[in-house]
RODRENDREN-853731 format. One record per residue (C-alpha): residue number from 1; residue in three letters; chain; x, y, z. Coordinates in Angstrom, 3 decimals. Example, Ala and Ser with C-alpha at 12.3 -4.5 7.8 and 13.67 -1.06 7.14 Angstrom:
residues 2
{nr = 1	rest = ala	kette = A	px = 12.300	py = -4.500	pz = 7.800}
{nr = 2	rest = ser	kette = A	px = 13.670	py = -1.060	pz = 7.140}
END
This chain:
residues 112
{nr = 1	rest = unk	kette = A	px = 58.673	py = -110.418	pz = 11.978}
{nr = 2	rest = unk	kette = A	px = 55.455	py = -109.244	pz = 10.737}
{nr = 3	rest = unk	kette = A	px = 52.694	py = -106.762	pz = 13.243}
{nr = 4	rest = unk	kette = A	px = 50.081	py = -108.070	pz = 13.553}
{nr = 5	rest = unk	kette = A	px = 46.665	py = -106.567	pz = 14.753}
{nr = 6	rest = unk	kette = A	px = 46.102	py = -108.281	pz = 18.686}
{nr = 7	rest = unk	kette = A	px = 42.377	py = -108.834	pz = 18.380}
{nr = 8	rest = unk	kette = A	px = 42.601	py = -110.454	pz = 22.515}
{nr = 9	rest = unk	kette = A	px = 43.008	py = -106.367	pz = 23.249}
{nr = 10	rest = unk	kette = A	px = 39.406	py = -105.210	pz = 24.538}
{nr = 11	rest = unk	kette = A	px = 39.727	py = -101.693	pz = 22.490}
{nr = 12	rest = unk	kette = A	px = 40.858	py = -103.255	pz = 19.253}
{nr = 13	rest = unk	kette = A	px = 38.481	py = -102.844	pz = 16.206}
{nr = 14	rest = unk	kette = A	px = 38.006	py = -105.188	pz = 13.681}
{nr = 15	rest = unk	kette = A	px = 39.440	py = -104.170	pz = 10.543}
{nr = 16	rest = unk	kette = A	px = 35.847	py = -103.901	pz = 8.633}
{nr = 17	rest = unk	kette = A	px = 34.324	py = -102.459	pz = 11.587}
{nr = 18	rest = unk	kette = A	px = 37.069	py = -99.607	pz = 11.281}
{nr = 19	rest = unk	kette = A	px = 36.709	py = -99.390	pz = 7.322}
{nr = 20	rest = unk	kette = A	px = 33.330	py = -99.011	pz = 7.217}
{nr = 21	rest = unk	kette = A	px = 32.986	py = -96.342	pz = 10.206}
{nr = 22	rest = unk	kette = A	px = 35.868	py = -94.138	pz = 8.953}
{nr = 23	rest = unk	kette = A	px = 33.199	py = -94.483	pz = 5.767}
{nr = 24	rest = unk	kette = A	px = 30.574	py = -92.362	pz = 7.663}
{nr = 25	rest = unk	kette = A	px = 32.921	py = -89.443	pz = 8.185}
{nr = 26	rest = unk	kette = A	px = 33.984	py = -88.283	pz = 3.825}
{nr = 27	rest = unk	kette = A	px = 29.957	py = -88.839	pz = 3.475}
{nr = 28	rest = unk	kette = A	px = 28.283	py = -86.778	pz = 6.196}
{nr = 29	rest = unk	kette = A	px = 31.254	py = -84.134	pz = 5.663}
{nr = 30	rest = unk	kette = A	px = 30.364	py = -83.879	pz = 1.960}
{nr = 31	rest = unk	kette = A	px = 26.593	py = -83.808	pz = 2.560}
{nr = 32	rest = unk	kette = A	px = 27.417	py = -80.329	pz = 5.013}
{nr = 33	rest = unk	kette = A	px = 29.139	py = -79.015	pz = 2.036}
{nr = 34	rest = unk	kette = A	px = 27.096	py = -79.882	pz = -0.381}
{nr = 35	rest = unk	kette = A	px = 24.150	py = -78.137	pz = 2.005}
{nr = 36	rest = unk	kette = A	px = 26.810	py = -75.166	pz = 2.132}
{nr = 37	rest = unk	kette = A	px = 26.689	py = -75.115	pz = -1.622}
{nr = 38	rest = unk	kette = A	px = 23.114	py = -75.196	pz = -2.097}
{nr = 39	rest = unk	kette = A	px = 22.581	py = -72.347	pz = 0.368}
{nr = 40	rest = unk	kette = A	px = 24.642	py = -69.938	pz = -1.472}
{nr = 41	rest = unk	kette = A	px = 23.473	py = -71.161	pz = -5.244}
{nr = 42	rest = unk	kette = A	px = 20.185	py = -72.465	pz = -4.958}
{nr = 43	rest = unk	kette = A	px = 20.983	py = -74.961	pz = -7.478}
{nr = 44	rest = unk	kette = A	px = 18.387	py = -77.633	pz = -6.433}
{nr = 45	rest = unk	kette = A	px = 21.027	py = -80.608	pz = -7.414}
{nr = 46	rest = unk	kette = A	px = 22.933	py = -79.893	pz = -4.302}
{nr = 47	rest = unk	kette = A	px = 20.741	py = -80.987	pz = -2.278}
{nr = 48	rest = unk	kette = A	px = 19.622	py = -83.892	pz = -4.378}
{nr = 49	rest = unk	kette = A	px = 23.494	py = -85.229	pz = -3.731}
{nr = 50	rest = unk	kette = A	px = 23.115	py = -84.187	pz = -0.105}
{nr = 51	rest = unk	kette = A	px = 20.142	py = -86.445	pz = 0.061}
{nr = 52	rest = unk	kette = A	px = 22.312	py = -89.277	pz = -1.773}
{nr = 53	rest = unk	kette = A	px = 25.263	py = -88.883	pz = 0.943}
{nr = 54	rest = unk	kette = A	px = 23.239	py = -88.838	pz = 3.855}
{nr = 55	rest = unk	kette = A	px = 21.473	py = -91.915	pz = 2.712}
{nr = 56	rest = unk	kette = A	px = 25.100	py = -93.533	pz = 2.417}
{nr = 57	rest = unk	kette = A	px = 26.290	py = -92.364	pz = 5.774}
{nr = 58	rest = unk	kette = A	px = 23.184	py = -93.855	pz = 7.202}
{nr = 59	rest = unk	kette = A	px = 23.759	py = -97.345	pz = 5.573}
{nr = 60	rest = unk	kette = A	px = 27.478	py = -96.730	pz = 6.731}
{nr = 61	rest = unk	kette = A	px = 26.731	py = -96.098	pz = 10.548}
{nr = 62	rest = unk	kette = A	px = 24.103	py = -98.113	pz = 10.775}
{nr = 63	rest = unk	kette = A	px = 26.318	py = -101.342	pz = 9.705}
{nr = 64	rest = unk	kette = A	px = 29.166	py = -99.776	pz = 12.206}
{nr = 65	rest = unk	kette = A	px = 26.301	py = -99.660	pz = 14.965}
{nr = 66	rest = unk	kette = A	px = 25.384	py = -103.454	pz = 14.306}
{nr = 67	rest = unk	kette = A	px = 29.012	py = -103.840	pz = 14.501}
{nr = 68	rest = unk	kette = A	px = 29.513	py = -102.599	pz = 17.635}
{nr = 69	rest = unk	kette = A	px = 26.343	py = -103.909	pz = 19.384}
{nr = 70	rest = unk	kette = A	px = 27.727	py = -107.386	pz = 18.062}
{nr = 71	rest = unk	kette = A	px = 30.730	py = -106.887	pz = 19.967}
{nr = 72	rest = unk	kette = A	px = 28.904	py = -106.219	pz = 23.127}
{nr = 73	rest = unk	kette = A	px = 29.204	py = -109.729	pz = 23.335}
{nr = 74	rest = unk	kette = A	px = 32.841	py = -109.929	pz = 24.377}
{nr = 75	rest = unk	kette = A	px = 33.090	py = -110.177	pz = 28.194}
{nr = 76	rest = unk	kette = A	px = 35.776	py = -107.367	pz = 28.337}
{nr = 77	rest = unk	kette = A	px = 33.836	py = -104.303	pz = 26.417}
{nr = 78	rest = unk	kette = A	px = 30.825	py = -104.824	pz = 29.033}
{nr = 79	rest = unk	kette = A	px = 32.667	py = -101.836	pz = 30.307}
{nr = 80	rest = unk	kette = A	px = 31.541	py = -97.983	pz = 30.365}
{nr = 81	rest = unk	kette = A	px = 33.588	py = -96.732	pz = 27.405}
{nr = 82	rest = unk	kette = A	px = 32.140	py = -99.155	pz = 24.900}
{nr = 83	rest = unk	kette = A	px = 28.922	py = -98.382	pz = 26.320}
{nr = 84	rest = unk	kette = A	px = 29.362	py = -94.666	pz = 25.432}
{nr = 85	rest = unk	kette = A	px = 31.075	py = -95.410	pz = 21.963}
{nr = 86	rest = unk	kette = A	px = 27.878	py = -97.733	pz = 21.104}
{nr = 87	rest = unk	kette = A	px = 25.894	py = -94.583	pz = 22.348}
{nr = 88	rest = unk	kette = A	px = 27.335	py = -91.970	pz = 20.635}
{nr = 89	rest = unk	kette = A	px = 27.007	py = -94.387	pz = 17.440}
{nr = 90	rest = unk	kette = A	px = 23.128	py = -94.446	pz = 18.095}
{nr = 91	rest = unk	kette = A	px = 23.275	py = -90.484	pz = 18.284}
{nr = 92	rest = unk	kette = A	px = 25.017	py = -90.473	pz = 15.049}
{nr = 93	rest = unk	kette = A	px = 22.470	py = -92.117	pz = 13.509}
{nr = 94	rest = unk	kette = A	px = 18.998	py = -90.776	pz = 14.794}
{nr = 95	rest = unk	kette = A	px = 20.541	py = -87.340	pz = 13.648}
{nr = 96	rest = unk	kette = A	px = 21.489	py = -88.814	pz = 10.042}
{nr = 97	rest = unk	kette = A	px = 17.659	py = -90.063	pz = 10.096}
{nr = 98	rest = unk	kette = A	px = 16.286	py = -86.728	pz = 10.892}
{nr = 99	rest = unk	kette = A	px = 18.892	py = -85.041	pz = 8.508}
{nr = 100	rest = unk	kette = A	px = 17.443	py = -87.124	pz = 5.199}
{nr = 101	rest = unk	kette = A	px = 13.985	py = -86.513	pz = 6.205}
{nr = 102	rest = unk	kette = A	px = 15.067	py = -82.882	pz = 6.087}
{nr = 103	rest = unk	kette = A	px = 16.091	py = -83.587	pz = 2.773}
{nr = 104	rest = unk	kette = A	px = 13.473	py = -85.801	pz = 1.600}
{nr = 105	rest = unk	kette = A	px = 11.171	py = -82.375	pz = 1.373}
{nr = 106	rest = unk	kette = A	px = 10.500	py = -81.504	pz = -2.117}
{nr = 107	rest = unk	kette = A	px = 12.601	py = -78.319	pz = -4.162}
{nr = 108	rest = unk	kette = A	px = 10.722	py = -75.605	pz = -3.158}
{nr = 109	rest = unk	kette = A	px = 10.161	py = -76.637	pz = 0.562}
{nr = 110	rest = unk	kette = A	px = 14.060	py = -77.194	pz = 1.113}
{nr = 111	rest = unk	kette = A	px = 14.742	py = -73.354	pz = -0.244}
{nr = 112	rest = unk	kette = A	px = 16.939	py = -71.709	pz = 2.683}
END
């Protein structure tokens, strides 16, 4: 007999929804170590590719966020905990915004 994923469980994540936030994670991490990198070279392209991650986290989280405010909708995650994970989503996200429009500076403004 097969698993099979028990979508009737409250906590369960839809498969996508899971995909595409574990997504968010590789691209904000690179974008730190691509900042890393830039701070010790100076190299401006660094933070050119940080700017590119960052925007793909964004897109990322933000379709996890829509995600999860969709699933506010089911009668058993009008609870606290989904509240907070739908919360700490939105917090993810204002702080990608404000990252890229760290990054959207031009070269010489983004020198360390």
């Amino acid at each position: 007999m097969a698993a099979t994923l028990d979508r009737a469980h409250p906590g369960a994540l839809h498969p996508f929804h899971a995909a595409v936030l574990a997504g968010t994670i590789p691209l904000f991490l690179a974008a730190l170590l691509s900042d890393i990198a830039y701070a010790q070279t100076y190299y401006v392209q660094w933070t050119n590719f940080a700017s590119w991650l960052v925007s793909g986290g964004l897109l990322f989280g933000g379709i996890a966020l829509v995600l999860a405010l969709v699933g506010l909708r089911h009668p058993d995650r009008r609870r606290g905990r989904y509240f907070v994970y739908c919360a700490l989503l939105l917090a993810m996200w204002i702080l990608g915004f404000v990252n890229s429009l760290v990054h959207a500076k031009d070269a010489w403004a983004s020198m360390p």
